[in-house]
Backbone as a printed PyTorch tensor [residue, N CA C, xyz], in Angstrom:
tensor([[[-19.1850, -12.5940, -16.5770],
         [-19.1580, -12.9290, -15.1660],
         [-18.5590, -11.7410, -14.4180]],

        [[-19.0670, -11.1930, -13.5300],
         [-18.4550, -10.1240, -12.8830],
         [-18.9860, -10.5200, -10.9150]],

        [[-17.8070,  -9.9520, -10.2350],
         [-17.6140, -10.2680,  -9.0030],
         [-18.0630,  -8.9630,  -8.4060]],

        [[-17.9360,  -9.1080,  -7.3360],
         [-18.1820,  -8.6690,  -6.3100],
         [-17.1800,  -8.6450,  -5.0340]],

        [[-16.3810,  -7.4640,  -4.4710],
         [-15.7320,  -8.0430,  -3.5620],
         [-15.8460,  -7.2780,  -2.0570]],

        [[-15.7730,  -8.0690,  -0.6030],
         [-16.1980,  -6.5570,  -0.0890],
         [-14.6260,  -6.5060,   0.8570]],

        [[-14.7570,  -5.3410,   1.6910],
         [-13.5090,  -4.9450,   2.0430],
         [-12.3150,  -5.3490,   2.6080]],

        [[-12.1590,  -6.6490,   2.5390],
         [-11.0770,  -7.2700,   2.7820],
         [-10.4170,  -7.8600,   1.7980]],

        [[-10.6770,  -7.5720,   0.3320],
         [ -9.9900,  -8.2820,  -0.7610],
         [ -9.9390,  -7.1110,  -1.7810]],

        [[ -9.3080,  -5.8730,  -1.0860],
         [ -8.9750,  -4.8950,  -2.5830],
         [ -8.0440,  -5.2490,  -3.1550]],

        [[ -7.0450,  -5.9990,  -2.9160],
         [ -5.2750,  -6.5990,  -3.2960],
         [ -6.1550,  -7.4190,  -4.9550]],

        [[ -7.1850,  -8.5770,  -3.9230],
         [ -7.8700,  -9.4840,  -5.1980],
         [ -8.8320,  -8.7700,  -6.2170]],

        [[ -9.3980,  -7.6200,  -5.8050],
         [-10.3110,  -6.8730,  -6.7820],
         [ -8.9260,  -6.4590,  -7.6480]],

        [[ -7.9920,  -5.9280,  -7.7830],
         [ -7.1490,  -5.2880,  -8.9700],
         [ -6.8480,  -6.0050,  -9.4690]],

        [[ -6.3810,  -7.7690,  -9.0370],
         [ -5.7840,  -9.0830,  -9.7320],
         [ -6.7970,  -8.9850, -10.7960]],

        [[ -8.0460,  -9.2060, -10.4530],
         [ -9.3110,  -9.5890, -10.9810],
         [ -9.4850,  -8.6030, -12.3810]],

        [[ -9.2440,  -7.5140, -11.7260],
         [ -9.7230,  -6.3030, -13.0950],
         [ -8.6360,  -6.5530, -13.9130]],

        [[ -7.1710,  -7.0250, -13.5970],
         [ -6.2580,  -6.4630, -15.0100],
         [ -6.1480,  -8.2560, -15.7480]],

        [[ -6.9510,  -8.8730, -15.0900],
         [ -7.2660, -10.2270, -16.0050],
         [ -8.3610, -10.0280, -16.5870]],

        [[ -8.9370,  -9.0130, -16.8280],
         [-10.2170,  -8.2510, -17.7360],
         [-11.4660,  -8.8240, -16.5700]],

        [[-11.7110,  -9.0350, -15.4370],
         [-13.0840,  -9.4870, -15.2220],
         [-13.5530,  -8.3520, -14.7090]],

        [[-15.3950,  -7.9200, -14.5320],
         [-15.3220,  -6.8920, -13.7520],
         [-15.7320,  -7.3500, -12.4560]],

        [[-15.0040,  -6.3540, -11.5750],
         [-14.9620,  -6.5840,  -9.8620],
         [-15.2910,  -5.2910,  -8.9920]],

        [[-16.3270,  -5.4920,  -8.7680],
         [-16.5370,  -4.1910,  -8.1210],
         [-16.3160,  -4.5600,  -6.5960]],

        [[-15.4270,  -3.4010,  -6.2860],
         [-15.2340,  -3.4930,  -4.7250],
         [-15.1820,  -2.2180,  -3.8680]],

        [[-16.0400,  -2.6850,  -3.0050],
         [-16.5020,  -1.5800,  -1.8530],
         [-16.1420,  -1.6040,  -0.7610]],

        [[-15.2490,  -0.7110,  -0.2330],
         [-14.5200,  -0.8630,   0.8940],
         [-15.4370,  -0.5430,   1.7930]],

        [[-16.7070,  -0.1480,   2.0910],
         [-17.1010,   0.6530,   3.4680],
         [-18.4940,   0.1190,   3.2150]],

        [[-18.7520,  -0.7010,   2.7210],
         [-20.1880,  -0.9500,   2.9890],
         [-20.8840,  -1.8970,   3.7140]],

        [[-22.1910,  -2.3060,   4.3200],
         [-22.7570,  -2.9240,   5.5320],
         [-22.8540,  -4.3590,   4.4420]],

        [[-22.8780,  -5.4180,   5.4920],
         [-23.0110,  -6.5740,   4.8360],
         [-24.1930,  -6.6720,   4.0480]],

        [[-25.3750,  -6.0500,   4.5640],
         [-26.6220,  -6.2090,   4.4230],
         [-26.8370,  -5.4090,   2.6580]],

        [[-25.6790,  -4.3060,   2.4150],
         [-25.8660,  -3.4400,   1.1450],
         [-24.7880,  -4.4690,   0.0250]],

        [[-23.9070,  -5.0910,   0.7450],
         [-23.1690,  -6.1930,   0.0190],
         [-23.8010,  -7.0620,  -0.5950]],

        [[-25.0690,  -7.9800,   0.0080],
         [-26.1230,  -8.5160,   0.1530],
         [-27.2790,  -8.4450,  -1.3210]],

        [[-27.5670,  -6.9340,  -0.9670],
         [-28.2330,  -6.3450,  -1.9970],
         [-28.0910,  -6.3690,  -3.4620]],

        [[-26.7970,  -5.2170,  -3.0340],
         [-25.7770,  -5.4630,  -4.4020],
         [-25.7280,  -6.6000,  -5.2480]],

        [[-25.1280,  -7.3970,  -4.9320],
         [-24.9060,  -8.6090,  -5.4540],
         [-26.3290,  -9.4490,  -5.7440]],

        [[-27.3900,  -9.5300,  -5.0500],
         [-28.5170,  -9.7970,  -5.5600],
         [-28.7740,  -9.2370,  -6.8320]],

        [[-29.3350,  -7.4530,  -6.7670],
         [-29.6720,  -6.9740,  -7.6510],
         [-28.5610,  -6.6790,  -9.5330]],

        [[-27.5590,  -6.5960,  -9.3900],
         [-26.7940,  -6.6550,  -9.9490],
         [-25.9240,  -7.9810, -10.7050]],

        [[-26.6810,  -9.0410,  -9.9370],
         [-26.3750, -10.8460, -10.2590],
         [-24.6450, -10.8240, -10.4140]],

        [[-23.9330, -10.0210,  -9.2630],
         [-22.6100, -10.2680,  -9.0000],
         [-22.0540, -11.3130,  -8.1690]],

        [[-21.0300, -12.2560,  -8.6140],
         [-20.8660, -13.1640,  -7.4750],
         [-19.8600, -12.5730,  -6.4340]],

        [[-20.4550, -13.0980,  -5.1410],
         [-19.9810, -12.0260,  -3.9960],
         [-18.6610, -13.0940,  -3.5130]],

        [[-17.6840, -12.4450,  -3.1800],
         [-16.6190, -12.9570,  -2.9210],
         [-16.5700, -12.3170,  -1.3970]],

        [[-16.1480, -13.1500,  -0.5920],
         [-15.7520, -12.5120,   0.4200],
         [-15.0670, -13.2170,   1.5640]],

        [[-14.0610, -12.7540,   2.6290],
         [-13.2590, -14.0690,   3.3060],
         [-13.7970, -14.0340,   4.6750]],

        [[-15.4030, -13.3440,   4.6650],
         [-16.1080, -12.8350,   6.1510],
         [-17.1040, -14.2600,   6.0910]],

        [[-16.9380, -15.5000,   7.2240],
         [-17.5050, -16.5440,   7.0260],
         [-18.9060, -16.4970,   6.8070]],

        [[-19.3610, -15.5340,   7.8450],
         [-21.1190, -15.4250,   8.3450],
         [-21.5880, -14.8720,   7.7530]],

        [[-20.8500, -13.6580,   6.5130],
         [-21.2420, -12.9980,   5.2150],
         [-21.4640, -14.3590,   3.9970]],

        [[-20.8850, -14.8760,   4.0650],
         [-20.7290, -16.2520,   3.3690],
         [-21.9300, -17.1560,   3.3940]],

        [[-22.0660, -17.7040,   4.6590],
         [-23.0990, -18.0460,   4.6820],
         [-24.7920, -17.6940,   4.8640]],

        [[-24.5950, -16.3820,   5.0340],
         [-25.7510, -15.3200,   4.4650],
         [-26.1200, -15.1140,   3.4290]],

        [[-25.2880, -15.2570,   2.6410],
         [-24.8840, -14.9930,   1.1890],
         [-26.0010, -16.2420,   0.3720]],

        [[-25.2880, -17.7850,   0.9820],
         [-25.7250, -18.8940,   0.6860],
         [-26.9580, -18.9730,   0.5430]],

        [[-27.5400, -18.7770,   1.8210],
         [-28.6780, -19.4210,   2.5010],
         [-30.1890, -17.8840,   1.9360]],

        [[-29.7820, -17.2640,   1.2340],
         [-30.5790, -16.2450,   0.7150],
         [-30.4900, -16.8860,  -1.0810]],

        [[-29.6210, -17.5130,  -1.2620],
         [-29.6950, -17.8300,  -2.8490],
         [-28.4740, -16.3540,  -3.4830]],

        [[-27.9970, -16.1690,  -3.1400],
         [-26.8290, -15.5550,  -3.7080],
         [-25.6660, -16.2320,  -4.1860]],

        [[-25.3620, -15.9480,  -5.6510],
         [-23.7770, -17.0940,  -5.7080],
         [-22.8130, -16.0880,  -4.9970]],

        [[-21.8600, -16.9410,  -4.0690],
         [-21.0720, -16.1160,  -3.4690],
         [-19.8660, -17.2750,  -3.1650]],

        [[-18.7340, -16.9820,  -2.8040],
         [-17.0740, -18.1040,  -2.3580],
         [-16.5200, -17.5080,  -1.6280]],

        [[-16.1470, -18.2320,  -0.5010],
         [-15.3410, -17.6330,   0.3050],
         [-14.2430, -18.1160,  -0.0120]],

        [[-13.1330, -16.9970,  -0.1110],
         [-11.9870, -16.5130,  -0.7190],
         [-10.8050, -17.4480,   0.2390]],

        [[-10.2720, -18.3240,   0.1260],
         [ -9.3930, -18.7960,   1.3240],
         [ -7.8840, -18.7710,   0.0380]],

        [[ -6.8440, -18.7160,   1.2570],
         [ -5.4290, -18.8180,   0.8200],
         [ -5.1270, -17.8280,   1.4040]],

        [[ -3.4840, -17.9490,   1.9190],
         [ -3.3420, -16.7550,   2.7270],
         [ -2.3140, -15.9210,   1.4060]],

        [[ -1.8190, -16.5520,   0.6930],
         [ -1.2880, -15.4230,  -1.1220],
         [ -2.0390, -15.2820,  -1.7660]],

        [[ -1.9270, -14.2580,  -2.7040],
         [ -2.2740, -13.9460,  -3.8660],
         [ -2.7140, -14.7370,  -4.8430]],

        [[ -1.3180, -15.8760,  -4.9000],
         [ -1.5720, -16.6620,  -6.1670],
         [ -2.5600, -17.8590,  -5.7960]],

        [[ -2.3200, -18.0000,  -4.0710],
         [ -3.3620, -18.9070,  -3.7210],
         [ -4.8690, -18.9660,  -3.7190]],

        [[ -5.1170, -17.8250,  -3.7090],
         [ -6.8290, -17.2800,  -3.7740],
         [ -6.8760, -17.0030,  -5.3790]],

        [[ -6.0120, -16.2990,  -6.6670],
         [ -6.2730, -16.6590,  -7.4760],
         [ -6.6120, -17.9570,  -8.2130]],

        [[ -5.6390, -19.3710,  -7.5680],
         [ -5.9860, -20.1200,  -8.3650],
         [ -6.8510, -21.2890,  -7.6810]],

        [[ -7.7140, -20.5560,  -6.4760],
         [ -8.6240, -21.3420,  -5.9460],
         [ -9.8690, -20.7100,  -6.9740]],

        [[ -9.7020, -19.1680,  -7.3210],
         [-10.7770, -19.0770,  -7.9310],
         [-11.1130, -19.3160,  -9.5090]],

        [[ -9.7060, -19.4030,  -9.8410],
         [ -9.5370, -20.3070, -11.1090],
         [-10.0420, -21.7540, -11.4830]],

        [[ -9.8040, -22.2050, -10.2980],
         [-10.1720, -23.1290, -10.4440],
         [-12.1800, -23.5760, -10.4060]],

        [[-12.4260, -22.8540,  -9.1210],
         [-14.1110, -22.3440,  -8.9450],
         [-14.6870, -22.3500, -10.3420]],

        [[-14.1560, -21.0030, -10.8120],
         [-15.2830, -20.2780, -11.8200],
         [-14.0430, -20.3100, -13.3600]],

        [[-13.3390, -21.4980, -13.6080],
         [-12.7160, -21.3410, -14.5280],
         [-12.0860, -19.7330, -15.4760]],

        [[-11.1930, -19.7610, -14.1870],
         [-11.0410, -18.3400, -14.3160],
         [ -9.7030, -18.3430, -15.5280]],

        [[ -8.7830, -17.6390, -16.2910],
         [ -7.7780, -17.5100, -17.4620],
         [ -6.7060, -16.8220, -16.5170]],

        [[ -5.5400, -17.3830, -16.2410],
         [ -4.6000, -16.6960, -15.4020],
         [ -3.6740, -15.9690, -16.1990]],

        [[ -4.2630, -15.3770, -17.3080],
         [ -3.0130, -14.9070, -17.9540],
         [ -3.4150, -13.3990, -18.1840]],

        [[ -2.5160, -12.2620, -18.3160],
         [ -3.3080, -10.7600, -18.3350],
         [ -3.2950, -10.9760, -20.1120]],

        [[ -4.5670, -10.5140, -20.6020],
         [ -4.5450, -10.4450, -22.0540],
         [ -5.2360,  -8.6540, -21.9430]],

        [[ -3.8320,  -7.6140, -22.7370],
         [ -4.2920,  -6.5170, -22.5970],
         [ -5.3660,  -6.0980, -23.2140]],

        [[ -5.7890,  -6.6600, -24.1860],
         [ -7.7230,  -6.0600, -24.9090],
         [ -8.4890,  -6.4700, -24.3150]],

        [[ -7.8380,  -7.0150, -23.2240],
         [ -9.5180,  -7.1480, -22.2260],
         [ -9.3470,  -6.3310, -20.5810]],

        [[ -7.9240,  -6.5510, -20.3080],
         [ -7.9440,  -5.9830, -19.0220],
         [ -8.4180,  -4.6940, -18.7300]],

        [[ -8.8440,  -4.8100, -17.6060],
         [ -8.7940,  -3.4390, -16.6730],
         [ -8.4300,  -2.4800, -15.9040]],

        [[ -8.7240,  -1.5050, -15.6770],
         [ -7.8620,  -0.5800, -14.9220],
         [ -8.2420,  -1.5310, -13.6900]],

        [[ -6.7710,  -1.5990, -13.1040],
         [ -6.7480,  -1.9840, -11.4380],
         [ -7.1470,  -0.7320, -10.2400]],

        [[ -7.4100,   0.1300, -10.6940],
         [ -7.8100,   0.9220,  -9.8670],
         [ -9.1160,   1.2550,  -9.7340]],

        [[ -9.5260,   2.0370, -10.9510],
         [-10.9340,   1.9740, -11.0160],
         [-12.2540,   0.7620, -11.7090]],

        [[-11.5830,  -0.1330, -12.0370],
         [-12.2900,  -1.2040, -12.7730],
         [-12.7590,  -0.8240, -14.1780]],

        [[-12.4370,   0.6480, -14.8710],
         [-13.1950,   0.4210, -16.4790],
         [-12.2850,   0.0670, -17.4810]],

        [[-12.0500,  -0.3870, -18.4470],
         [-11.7480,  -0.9740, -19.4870],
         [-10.5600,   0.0770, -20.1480]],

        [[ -9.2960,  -0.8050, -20.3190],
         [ -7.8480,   0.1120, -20.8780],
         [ -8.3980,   0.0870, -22.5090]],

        [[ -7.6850,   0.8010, -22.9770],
         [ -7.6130,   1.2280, -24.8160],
         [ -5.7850,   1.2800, -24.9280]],

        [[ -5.4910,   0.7620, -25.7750],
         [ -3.6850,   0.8920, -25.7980],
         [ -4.2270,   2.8480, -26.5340]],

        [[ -2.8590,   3.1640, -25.8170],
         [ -2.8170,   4.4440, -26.1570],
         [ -1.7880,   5.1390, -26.8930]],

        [[ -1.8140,   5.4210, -27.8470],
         [ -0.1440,   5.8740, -28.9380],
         [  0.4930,   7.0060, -27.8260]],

        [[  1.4370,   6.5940, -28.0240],
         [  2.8790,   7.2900, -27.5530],
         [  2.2960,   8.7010, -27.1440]],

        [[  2.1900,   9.4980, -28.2550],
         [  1.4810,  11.0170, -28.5440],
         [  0.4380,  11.1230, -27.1420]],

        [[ -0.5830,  10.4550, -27.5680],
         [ -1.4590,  10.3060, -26.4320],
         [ -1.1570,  10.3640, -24.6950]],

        [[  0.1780,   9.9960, -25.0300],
         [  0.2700,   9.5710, -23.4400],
         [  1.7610,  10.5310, -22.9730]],

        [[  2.0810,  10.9930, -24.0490],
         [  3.4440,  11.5930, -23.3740],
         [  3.5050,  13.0850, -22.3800]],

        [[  2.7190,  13.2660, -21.8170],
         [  2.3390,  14.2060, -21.0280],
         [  2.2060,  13.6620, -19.5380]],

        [[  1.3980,  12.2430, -19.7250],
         [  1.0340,  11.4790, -18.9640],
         [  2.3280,  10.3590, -18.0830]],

        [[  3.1370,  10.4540, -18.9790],
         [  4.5660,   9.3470, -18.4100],
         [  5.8160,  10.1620, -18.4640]],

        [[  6.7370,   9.1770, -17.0850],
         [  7.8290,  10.0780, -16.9130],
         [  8.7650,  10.0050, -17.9750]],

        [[  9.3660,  11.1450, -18.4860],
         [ 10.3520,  11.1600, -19.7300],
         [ 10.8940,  10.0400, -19.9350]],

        [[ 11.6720,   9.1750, -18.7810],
         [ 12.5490,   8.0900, -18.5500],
         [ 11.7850,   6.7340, -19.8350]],

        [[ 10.5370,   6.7800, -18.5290],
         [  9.5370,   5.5240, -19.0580],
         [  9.0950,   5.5750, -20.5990]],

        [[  8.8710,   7.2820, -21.2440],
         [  8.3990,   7.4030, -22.2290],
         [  9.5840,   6.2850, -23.4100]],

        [[ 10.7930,   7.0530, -22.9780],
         [ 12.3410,   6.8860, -24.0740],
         [ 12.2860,   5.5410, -24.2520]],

        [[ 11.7000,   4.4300, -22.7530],
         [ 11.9550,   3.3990, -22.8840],
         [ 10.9770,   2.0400, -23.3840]],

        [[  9.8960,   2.7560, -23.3780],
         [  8.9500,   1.5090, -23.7560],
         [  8.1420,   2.4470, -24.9710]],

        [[  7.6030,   1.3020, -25.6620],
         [  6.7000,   1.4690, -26.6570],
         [  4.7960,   1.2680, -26.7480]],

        [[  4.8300,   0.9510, -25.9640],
         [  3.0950,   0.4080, -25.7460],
         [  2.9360,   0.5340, -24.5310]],

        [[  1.4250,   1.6260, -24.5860],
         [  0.9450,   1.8570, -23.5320],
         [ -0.7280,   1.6830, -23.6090]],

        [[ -1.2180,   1.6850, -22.0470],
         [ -2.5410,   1.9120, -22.2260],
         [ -3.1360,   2.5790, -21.1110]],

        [[ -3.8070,   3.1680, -21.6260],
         [ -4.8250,   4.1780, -20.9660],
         [ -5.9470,   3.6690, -20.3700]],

        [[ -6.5400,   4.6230, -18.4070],
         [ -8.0280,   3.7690, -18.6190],
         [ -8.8750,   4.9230, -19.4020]],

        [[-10.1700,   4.1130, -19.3180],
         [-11.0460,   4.8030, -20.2570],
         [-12.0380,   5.8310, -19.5270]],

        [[-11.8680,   5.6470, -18.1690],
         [-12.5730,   6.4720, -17.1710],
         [-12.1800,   8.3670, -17.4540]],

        [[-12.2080,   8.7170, -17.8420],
         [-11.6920,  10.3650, -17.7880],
         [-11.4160,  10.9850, -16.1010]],

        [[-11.9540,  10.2770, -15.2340],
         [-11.9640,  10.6190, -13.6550],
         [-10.2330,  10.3540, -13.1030]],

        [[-10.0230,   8.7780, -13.7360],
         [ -9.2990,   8.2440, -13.6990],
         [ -7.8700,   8.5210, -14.4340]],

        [[ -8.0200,   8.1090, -16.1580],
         [ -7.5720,   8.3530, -16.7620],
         [ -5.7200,   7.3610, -16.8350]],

        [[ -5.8020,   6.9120, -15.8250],
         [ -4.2240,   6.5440, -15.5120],
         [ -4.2250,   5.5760, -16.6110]],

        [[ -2.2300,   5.7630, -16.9630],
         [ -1.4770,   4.8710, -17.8960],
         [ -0.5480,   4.0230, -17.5730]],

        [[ -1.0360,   3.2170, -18.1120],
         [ -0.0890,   1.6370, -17.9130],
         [  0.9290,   1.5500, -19.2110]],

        [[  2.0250,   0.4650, -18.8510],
         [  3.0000,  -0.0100, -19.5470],
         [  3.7440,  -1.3460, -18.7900]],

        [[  3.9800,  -2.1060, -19.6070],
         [  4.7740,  -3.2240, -19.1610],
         [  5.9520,  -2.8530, -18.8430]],

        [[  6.3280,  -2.2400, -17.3400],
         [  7.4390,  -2.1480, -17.3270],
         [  8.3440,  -2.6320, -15.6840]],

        [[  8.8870,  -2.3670, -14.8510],
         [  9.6640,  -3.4200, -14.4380],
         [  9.3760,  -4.1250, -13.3160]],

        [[  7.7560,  -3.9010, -12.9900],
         [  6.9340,  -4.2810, -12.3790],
         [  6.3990,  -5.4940, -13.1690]],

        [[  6.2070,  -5.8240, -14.4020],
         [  5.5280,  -6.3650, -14.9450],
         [  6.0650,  -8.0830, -14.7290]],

        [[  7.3100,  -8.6310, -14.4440],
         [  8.2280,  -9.5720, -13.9280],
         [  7.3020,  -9.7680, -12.9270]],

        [[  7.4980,  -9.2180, -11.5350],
         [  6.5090,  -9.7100, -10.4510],
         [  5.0170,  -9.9810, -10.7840]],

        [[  4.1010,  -8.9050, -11.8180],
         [  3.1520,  -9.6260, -12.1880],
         [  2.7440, -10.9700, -12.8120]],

        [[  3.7870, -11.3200, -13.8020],
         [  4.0860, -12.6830, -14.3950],
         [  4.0820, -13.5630, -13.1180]],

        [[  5.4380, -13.4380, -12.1300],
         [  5.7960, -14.5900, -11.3490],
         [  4.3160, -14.7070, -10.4940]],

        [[  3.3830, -13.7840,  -9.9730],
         [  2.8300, -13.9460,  -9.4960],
         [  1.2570, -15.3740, -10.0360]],

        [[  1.0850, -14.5300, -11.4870],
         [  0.3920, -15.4820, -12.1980],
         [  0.8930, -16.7790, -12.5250]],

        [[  2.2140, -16.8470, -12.8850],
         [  2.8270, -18.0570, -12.7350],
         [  2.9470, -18.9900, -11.3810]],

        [[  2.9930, -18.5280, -10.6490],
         [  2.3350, -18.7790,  -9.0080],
         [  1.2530, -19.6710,  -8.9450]],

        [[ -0.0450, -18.8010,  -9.2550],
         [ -1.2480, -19.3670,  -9.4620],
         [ -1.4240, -20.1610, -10.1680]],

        [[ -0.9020, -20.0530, -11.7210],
         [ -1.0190, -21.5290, -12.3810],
         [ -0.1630, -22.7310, -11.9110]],

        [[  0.5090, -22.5510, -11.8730],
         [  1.4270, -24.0310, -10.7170],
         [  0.5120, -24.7340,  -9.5340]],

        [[  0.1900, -23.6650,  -9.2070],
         [ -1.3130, -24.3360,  -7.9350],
         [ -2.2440, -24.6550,  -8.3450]],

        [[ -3.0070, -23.8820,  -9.3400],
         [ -4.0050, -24.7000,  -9.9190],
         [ -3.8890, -25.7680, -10.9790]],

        [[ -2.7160, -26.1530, -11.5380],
         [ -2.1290, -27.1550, -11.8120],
         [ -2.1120, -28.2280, -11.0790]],

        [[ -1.4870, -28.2930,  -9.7070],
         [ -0.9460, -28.8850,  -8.8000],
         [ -2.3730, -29.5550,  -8.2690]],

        [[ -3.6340, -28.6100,  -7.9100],
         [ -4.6120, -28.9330,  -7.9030],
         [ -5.2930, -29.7200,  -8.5320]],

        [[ -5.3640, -29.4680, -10.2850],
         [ -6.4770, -30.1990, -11.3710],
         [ -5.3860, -31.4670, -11.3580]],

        [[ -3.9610, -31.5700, -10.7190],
         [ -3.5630, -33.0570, -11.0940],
         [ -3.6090, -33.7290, -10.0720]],

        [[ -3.7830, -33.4940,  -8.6420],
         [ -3.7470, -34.0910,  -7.2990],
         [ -5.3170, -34.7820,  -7.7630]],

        [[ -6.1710, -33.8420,  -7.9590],
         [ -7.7310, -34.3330,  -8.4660],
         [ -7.6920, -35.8600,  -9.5630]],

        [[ -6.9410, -35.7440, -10.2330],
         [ -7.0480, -36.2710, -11.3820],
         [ -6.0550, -37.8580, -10.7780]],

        [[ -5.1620, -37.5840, -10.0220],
         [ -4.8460, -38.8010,  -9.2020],
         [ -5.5010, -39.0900,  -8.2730]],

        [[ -6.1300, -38.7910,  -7.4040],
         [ -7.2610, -38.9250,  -6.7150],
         [ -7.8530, -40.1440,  -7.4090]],

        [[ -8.8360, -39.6390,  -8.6620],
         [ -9.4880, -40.7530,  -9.2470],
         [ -8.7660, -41.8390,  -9.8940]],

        [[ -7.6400, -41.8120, -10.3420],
         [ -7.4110, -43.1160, -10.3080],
         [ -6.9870, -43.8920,  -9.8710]],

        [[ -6.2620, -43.6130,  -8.3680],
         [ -5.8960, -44.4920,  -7.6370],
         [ -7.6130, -45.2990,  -6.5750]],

        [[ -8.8360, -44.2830,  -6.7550],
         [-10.1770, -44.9050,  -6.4040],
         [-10.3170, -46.2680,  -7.3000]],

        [[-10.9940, -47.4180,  -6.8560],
         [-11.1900, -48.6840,  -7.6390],
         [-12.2010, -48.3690,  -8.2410]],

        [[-12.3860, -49.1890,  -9.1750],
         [-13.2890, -49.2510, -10.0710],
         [-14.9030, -49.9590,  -9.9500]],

        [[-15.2910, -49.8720, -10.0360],
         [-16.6830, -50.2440,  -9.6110],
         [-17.2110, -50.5630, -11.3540]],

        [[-17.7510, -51.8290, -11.1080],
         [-18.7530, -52.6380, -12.3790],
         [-20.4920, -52.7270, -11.7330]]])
């Protein structure tokens, strides 16, 4: 499953990539090449532009408009949508920047690449695979706010699949 996002959700295109999905997002392009894209490429178009939305619809494009005004709120609306996994699992994630696919990278590999400090202190890293790109990741003291944030989202989409789930049974029963 890979998305589509257009320029009002780069914050949600990087969520998206380092939970491994791919998300391509284009900051500068006409609705009409958004349109395209996502046709030809069978990307689902995400976007929080209503009349893009319903353009989107009414042509046969899968497309959602993105609502929540947080992070964790638009993640776990779309978790909930397209049964999305709120958890980062690193053999699948992605670079948040450029969208291609990390490789953990040995120490050796990367110590050129990280500040002395970061090197002394952590053990596992990963690399993207883009050579353009190239940037290295590590769980480090950023990685707390990434948790709370996903932990965020699952509480809501929790909060959600059980409000649903009371919903139906407080409905009567019908014979």
């Amino acid at each position: 499953m890979g998305f589509l996002l257009d320029g009002m959700l780069g914050k949600l295109a990087r969520w998206l990539r380092m939970l491994g999905y791919e998300a391509v997002y284009l900051n500068d392009t006409s609705d009409k090449d958004l349109l395209s894209i996502a046709k030809h490429d069978s990307l689902i178009l995400l976007t929080s532009d209503e009349e893009l939305y319903r353009t989107a619809a009414v042509k046969g494009i899968e497309t959602s408009l993105v609502q929540g005004r947080t992070e964790p709120e638009r993640l776990a609306n779309l978790a909930e949508r397209y049964n999305l996994r709120l958890e980062i699992d690193m053999t699948v994630s992605r670079c948040p920047l450029c969208g291609f696919p990390l490789k953990e990278a040995s120490r050796e590999e990367v110590k050129a690449s990280v500040p002395p400090a970061t090197f002394k202190v952590y053990q596992s890293f990963w690399a993207c695979t883009n050579p353009k790109c190239a940037k290295v990741y590590w769980q480090g003291s950023h990685w707390k706010k990434i948790e709370q944030t996903l932990g965020s989202a699952r509480k809501i989409l929790d909060a959600k699949r059980n409000g649903s789930a009371s919903t139906e049974q407080t409905e009567p029963r019908r014979r």
